[in-house]
C-alpha positions as CSV (number, residue, x, y, z in Angstrom):
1,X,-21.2,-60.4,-60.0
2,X,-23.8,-62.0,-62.5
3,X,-23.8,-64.8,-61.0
4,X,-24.9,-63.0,-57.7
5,X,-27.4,-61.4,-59.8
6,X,-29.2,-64.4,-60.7
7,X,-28.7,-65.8,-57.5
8,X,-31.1,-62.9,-56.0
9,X,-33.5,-63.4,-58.9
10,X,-33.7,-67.2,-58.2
11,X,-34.3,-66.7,-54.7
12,X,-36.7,-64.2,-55.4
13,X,-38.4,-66.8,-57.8
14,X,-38.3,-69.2,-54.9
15,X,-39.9,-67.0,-52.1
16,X,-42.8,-67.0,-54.8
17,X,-42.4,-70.9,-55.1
18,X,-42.7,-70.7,-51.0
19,X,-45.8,-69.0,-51.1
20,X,-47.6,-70.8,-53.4
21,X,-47.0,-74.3,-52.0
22,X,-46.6,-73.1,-48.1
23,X,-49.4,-75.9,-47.2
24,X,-47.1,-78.7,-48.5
25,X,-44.3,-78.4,-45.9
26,X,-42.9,-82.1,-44.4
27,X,-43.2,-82.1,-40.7
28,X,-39.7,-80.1,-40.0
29,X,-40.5,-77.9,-42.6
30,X,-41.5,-74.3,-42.2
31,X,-44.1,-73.0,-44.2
32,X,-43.8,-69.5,-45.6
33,X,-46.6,-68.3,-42.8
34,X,-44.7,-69.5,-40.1
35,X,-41.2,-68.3,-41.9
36,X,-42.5,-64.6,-41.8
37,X,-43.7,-64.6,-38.4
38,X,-40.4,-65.9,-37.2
39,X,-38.7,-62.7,-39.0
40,X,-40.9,-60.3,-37.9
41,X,-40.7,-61.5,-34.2
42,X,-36.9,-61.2,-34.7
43,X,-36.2,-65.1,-34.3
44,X,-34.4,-65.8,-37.4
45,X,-32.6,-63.4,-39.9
46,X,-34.7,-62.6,-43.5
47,X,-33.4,-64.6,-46.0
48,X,-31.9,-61.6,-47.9
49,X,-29.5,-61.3,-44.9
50,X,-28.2,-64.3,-44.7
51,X,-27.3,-64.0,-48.0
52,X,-25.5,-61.1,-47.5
53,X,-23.5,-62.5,-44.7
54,X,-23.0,-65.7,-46.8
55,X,-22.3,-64.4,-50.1
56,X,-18.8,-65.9,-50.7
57,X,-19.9,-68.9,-49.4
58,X,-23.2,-69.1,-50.7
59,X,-21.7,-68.0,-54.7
60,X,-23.5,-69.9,-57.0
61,X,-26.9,-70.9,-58.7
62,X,-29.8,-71.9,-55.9
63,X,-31.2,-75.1,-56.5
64,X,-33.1,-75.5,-53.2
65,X,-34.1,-73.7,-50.2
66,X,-35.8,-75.8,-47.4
67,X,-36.5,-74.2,-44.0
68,X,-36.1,-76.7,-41.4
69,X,-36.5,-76.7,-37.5
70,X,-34.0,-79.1,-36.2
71,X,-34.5,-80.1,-32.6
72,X,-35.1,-76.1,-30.9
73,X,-33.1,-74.5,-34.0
74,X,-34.2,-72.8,-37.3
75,X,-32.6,-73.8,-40.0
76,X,-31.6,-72.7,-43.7
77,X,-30.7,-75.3,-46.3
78,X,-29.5,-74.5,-49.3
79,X,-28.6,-76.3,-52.7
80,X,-26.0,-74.1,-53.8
81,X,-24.3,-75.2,-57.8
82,X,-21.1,-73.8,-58.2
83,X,-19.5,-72.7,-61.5
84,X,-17.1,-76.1,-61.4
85,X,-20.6,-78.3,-61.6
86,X,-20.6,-79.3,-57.8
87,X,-23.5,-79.1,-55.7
88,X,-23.2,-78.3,-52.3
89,X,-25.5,-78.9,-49.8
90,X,-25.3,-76.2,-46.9
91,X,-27.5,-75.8,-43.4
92,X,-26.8,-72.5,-42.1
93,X,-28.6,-71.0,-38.8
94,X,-31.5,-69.0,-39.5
95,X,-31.0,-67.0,-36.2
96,X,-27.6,-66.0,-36.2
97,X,-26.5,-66.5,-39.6
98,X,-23.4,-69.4,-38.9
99,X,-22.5,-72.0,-40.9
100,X,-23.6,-75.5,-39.3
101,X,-22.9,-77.6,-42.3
102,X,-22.3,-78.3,-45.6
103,X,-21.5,-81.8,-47.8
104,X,-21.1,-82.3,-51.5
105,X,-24.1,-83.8,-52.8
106,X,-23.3,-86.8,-55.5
């Protein structure tokens, strides 16, 4: 369970991150702005959800979060280290919440 905590408090940390440099986004990369309008309008899930629906998968220390439209989807991508020192890479839907992908990084 502490490890959940920080989790949250990283994320939280990171949604500040967001804000501050939501004019430096690549080209399929959200920006915060365009993040929050998507949740508002209902299009993708906040990210606190997701991480409630993912929060077996998703059990570790965040090292990155990118939001990423990929083709016509919304995407989630997490850096996720676990407690055995992997990092795992995983893209999860930002509309519906299902895992698309996810690959050890080296």
């Amino acid at each position: 369970m502490k490890i959940l905590s920080i989790f949250l408090a990283t994320v939280a940390g990171i949604n500040g991150l967001l804000s501050a440099a939501g004019a430096f986004a690549s080209d399929n990369e959200l920006t915060q702005t365009e993040v929050r309008k998507l949740v508002d309008q209902g299009e993708i899930l906040p990210l606190k959800a997701l991480l409630d629906r993912q929060r077996a998968l998703l059990n570790g220390r965040l090292l990155d979060l990118e939001v990423e439209r990929d083709d016509s989807t919304v995407v989630y991508e997490l850096e996720i280290l676990k407690e055995d020192g992997q990092v795992i890479e995983y893209k999860i839907d930002a509309a519906t919440g299902r895992l698309l992908k996810q690959k050890v990084e080296d």
